[in-house]
N, C-alpha and C positions, 0 to 999 in steps of 0.2 A: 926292854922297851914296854912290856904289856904293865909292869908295875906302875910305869910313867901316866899310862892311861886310867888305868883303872887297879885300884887299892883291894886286891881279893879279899883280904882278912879285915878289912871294913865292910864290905857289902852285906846285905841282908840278902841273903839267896832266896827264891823260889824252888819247891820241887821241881819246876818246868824250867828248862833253857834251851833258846831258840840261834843255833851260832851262823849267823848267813857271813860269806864274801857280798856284801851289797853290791857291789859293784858286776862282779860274775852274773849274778842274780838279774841287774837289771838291764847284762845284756841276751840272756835269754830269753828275757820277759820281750825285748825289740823285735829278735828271730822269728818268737811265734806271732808277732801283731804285724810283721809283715809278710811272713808266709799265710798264715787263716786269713788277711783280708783280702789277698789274690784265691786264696779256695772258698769261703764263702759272700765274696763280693760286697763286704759294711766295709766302715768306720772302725775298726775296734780302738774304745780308749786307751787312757793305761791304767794300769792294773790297780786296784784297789789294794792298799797295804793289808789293812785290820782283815779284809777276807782271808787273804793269802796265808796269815799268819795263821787266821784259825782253822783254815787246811792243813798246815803243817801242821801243826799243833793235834789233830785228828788224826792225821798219818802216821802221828808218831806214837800214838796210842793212846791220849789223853781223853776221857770221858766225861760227859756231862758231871758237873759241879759247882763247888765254890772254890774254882781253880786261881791261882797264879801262876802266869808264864812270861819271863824274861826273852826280849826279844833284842839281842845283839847284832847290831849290822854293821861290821866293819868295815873300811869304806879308805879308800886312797885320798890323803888329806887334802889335794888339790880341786877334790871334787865337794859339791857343795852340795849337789842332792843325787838321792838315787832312782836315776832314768827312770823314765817308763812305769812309772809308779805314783799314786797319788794318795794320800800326800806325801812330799818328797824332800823337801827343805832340811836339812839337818838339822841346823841351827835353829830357825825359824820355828818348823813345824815338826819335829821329831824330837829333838835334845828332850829326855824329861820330860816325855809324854806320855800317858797311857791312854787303852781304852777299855770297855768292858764289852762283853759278849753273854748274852741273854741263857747260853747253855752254860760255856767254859770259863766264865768268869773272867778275870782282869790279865791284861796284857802290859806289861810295862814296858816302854821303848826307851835302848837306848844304844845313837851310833858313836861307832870309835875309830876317830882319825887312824891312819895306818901312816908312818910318815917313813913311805921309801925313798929313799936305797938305806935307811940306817935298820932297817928291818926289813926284811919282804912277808906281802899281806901271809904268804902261804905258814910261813914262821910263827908271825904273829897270833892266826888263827890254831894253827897246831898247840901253841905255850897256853891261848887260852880254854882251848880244848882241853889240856891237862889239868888247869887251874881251877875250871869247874867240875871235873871230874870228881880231884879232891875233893870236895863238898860233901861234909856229910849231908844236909839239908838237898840236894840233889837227887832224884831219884828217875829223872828223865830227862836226857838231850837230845838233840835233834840240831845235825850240821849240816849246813850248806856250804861243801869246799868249793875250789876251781876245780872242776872236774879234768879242764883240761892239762891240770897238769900231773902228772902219773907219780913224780915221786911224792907230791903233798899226798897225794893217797896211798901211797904207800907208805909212808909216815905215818898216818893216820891208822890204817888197818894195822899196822905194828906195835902203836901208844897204845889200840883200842882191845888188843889181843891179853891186853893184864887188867880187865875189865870184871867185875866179877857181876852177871847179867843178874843175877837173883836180886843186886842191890842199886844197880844204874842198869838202866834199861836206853841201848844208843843207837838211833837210828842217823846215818847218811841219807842223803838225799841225792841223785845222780840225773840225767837225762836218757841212762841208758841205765841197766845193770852192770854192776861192775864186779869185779873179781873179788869173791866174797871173803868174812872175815868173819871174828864174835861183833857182830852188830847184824842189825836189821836193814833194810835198805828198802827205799821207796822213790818212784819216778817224780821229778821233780817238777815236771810239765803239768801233772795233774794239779797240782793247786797254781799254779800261774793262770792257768787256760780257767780255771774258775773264779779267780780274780781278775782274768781280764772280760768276763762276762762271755765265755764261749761257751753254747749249748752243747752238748751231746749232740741234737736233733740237726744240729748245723752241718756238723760233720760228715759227708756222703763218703 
């Protein structure tokens, strides 16, 4: 199914790739705008994409430059945007978009239908996990699974254990720390909460 989507051995890779469950993604992004606006008593929007991106993209160890970063959001084809997030539009305002960033340079967007039950998102994102790993032109990902589901991560910590860290450098991203593996790992809350414009100073 992922060839159906997207042609690997056509693409022009980035060093940088960014693999989100969109969907996952934009129901944690919901948890923390309704929990912080009961603890700090606003409005919080939702969440700025291009911030969020260029958090991840920081966490995962990317340094100022004349960077490119592939931003993949894979997404359940019945859903048309991803919640809690702006902008959000797939089709609309996301297909074959990028933006640029003043430090990290250009981010290229692009979302990929997942069309369950002939695949599940967790499948889909693990094949593509593989497929850019191949990559020689690749030298850094950064995945955002379903955390909640225990065997995609353990699939994942298994694919990721024939990783050779010298030449692809892989960070997960979790809500919690999770049972470690050959990759890096960083909370994923941190750059949502700075995407959705939550202070530190906020926080009591």
């Amino acid at each position: 199914m992922l060839e159906e989507n997207i042609n690997t051995s056509e693409v022009k890779w980035s060093e940088n790739v960014i693999i989100a469950d969109a969907d996952y993604v934009g129901n944690v992004a919901f948890d923390l705008i309704v929990n912080f606006e009961r603890m700090i008593g606003r409005r919080i929007p939702p969440a700025d994409l291009s911030q969020w991106a260029v958090c991840m993209a920081l966490d995962g160890g990317l340094r100022p430059g004349d960077n490119e970063t592939q931003l993949i959001l894979a997404h359940d084809k019945n859903s048309s945007e991803m919640a809690n997030f702006k902008p959000c539009h797939y089709d609309r305002e996301l297909s074959s978009t990028a933006f640029k960033d003043e430090q990290l340079g250009e981010f290229v967007i692009t979302p990929l239908p997942v069309e369950e039950p002939l695949v599940s998102k967790g499948d889909f994102i693990l094949d593509l996990v593989r497929a850019v790993l191949a990559q020689e032109p690749v030298k850094r990902v950064m995945v955002v699974p379903n955390a909640d589901s225990p065997e995609l991560y353990d699939a994942l910590r298994n694919e990721l254990r024939k990783v050779d860290d010298e030449k692809k450098r892989v960070t997960l991203f979790a809500m919690q720390p999770m049972q470690g593996g050959n990759f890096r790992q960083e909370i994923l809350g941190y750059s949502l909460m700075s995407a959705l414009g939550i202070r530190a100073d906020e926080i009591k």
